[in-house]
N, C-alpha and C positions, 0 to 999 in steps of 0.2 A: 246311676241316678240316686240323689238324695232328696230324704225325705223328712222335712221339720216337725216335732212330733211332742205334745205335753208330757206331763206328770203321769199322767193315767197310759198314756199309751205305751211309755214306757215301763212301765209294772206288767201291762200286759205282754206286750212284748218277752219278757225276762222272763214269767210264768208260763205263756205256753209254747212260747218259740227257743227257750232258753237263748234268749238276745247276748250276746258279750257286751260290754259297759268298759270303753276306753275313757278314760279324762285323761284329756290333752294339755292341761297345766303344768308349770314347770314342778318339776318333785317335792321340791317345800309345800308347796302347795296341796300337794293332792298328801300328804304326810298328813299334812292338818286334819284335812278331813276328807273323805271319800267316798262315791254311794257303795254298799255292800258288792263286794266281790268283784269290783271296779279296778282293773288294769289301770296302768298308768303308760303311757304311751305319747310324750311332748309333742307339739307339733312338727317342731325343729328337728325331732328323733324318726318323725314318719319316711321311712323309705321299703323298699324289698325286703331288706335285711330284718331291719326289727317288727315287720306285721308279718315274721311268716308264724309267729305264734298265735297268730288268729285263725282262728275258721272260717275259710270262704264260704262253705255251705251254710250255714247261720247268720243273722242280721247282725251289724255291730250299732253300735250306740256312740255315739260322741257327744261329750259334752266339754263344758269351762263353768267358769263363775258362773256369769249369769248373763242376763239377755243382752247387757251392753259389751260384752266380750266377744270379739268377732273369731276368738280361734276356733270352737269347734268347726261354723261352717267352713270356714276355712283347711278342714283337717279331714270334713267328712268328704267334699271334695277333693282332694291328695287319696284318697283312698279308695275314690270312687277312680280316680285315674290311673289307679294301679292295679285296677283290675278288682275290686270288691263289688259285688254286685249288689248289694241291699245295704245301704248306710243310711241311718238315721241319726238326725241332729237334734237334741234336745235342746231349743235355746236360750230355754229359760235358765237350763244351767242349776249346778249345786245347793246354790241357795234357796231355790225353789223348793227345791228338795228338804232342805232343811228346815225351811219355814215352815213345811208341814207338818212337821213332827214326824218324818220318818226316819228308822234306822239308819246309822252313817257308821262308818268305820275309821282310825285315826287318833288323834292323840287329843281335839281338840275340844274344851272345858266349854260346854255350852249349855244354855237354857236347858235345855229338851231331858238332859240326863239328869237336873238336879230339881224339876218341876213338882210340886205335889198337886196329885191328880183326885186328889179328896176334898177339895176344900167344900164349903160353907155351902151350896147354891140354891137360889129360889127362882120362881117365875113371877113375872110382875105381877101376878094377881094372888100372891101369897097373900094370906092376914099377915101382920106384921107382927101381935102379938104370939103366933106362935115360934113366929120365927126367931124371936129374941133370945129366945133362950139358948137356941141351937150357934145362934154370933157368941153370946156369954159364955158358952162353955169350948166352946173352940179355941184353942191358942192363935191364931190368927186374929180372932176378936172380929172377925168380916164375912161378910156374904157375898157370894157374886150375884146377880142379878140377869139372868137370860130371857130373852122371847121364847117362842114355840120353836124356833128353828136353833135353840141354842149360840146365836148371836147375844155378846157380851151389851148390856144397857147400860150397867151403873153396878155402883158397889153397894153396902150397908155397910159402915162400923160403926162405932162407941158415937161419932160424933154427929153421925145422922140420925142416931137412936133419941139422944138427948133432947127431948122437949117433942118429941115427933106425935101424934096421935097415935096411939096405939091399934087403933080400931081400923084405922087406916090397912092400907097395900103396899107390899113391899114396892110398886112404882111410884107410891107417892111420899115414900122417905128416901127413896136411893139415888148416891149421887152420880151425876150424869157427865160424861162424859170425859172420863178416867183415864190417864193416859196406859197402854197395853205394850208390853214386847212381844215379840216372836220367839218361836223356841233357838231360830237358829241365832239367838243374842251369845254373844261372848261374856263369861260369867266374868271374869275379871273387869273389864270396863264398867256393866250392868252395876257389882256390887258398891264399885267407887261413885258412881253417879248418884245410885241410893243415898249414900251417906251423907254426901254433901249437900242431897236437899231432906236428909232429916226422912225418910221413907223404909219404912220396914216391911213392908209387900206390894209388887207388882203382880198385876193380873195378866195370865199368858195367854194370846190369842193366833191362831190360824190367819194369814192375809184375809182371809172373808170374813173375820170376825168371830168367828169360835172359837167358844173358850177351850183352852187344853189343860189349864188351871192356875197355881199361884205360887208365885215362888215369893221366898220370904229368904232375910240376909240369914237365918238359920237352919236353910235347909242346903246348904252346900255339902255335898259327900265327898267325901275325900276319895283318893283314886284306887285304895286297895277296897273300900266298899264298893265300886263300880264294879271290878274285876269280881267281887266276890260273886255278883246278881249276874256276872258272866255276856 
């Protein structure tokens, strides 16, 4: 029997049932990028032979891309027919995953590793003068602007400041409706898009709208600084 299961249940799963984590994508694929300690097992590869390196007595996990990707159910069923007794399908799949902002393992140059998780931020009901000073002396020159639930509103920089009321709230100078990436963005497309429309930071958000923070065309690390943070 299989069993279709979120983000959350599969954390759980991995933490207290130690779950194994197949992706069923072809090799390049799962090279790219991969959830943590995630086998790689194709679907086309699923027979006796190559699942005897799984544990029957533990749950396994399958996944793919993402929800429009019909191979895991397709993989957790083949395994369910071969005799595994607890298979779970994740169908939201990697990207999910990744859009979260959680750890991945892989080669592949994304948001999430090159994000700065410091920036500028206020609540709509900041005074605005004191926030000023905190946009001026920041390299970024911008504030993020959140609700109470940390949902992304609006931004602040240089050009909302200009002429604004002072005495005012950061809701009533911040600009509304900002376009956002996710962490699991591909840096190299992201930073060409930037350029070409003249934009030196985007603000990084979760599918639900929180903030995870701001990446800016100089905060790219090179790969032996990755390696170095381990």
């Amino acid at each position: 029997m299989t069993h279709i299961i979120d983000r959350e249940a599969v954390q759980d799963l991995m933490a207290i049932r130690q779950a194994q984590l197949v992706e069923v994508l072809p090799e390049a694929e799962y090279t790219w990028a991969h959830l943590p300690r995630a086998t790689n097992l194709p679907l086309g590869a699923i027979d006796p032979s190559s699942t005897a390196t799984l544990d029957r007595n533990r749950p396994v996990i399958v996944y793919c891309h993402d929800w429009l990707c019909d191979l895991s159910p397709r993989a957790a069923h083949r395994l369910a027919r071969l005799g595994f007794g607890e298979v779970h399908d994740y169908a939201m799949g990697k990207m999910d995953w990744l859009s979260a902002d959680l750890p991945y393992e892989g080669e592949a140059a994304l948001v999430s590793r090159n994000v700065r998780r410091d920036p500028v931020t206020a609540v709509l009901d900041d005074p605005l003068d004191e926030l000023t000073e905190r946009i001026i002396g920041d390299p970024a020159g911008l504030a993020v602007v959140v609700d109470e639930d940390d949902v992304v509103q609006g931004v602040i920089g240089s050009g909302e400041l200009k002429g604004a009321d002072l005495s005012g709230t950061a809701e009533r100078a911040m600009r509304v409706g900002v376009p956002t990436v996710r962490p699991s963005e591909q840096l190299e497309p992201l930073i060409q898009r930037m350029d070409r429309a003249k934009v030196g930071h985007v603000v990084v958000t979760q599918v639900d709208g929180t903030l995870v923070g701001l990446f800016g065309l100089g905060d790219v690390r090179s790969p032996e600084s990755e390696s170095d943070q381990g």
